[in-house]
Backbone as numpy.savetxt, mean C-alpha at the origin, in Angstrom:
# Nx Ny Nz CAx CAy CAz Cx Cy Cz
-13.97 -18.68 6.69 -12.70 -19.02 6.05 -12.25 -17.92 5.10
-12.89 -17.35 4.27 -12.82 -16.35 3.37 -12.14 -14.75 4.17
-12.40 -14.77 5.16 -11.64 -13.51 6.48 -10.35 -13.78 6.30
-10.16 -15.14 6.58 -8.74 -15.50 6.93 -7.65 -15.71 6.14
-8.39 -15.81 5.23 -7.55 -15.74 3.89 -7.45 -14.22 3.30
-8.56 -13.56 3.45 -8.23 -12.32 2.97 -7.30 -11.22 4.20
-7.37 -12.03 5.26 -6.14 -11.51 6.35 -4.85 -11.81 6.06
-4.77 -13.04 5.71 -3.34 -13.67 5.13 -2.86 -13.05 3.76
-3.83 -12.65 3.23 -3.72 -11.85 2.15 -3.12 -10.58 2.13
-3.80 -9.69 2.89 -3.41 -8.35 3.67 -1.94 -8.44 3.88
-1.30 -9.24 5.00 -0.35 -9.38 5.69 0.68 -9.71 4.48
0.61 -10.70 3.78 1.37 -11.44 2.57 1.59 -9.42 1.75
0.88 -9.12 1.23 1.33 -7.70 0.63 1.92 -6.67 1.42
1.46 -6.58 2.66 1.78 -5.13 3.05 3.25 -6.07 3.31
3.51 -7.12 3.83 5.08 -7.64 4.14 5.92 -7.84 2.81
5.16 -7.48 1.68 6.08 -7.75 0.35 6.29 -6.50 -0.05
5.39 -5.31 0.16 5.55 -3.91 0.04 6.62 -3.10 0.69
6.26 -3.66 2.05 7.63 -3.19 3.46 9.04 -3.87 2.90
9.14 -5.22 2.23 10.06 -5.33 1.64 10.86 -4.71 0.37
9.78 -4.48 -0.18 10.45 -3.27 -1.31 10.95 -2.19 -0.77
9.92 -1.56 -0.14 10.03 -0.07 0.39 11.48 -0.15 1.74
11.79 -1.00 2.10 12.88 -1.18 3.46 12.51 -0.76 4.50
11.31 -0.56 4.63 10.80 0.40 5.82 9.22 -0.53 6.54
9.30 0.25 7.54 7.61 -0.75 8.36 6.59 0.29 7.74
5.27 0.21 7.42 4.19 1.20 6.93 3.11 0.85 8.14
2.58 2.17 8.20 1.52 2.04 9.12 0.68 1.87 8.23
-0.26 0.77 8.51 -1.38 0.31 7.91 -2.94 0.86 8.83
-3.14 2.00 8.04 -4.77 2.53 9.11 -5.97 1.94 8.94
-5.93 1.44 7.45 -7.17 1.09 7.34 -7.22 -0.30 5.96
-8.07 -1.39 6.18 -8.27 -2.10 5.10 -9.44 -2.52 4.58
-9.87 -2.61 3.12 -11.05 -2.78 3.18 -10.62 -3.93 1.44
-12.00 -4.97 1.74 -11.72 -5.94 0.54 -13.49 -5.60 0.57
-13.65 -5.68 -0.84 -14.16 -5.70 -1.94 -14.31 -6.75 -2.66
-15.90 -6.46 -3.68 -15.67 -7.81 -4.54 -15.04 -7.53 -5.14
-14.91 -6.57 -6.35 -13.99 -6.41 -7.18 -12.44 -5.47 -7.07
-11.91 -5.03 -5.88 -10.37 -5.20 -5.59 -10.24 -5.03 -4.17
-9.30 -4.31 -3.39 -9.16 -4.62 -2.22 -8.33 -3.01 -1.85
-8.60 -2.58 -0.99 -7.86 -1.17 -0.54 -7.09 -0.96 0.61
-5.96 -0.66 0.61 -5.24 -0.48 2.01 -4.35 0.70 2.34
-4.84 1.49 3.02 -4.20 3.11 3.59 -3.93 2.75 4.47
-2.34 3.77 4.00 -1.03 3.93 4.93 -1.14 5.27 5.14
-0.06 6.06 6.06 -0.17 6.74 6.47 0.88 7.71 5.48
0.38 8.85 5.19 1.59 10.01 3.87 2.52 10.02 4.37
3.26 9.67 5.64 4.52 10.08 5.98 5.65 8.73 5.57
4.73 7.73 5.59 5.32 6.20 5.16 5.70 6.40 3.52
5.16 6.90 2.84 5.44 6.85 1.46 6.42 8.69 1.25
7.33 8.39 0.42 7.88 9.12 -0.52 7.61 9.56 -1.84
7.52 11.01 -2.51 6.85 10.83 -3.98 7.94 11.81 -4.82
8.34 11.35 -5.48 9.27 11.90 -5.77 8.34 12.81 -7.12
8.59 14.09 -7.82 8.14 14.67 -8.42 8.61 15.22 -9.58
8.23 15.19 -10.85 8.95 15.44 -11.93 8.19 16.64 -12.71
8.89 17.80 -12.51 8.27 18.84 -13.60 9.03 18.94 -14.67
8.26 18.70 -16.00 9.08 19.00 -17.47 9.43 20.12 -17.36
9.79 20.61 -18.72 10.07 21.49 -19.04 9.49 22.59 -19.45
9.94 24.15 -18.85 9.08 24.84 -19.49 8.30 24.78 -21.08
7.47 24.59 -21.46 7.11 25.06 -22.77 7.02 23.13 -23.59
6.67 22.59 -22.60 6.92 21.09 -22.95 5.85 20.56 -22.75
């Protein structure tokens, strides 16, 4: 029972994530843990937008 819930679990985020993001994510890999839970997507699914200060800042 504990699989299936942590499947429903999986699915419940990456479908609330894809909702933020507006986009589908490839999901490669998942792994749960006792203490949190990990899920890799693929770098081309995510955007990072990058901020360099200022010189001398």
């Amino acid at each position: 029972m504990q699989n299936k819930l942590a499947h429903t679990s999986e699915h419940a985020f990456i479908g609330s994530l894809q909702k933020l993001m507006g986009k589908t994510l490839n999901v490669r890999k998942v792994e749960h843990r006792d203490y949190d839970n990990l899920v890799l997507i693929t770098a081309k699914d995510i955007e990072v937008e990058c901020y360099r200060g200022r010189k001398g800042s």
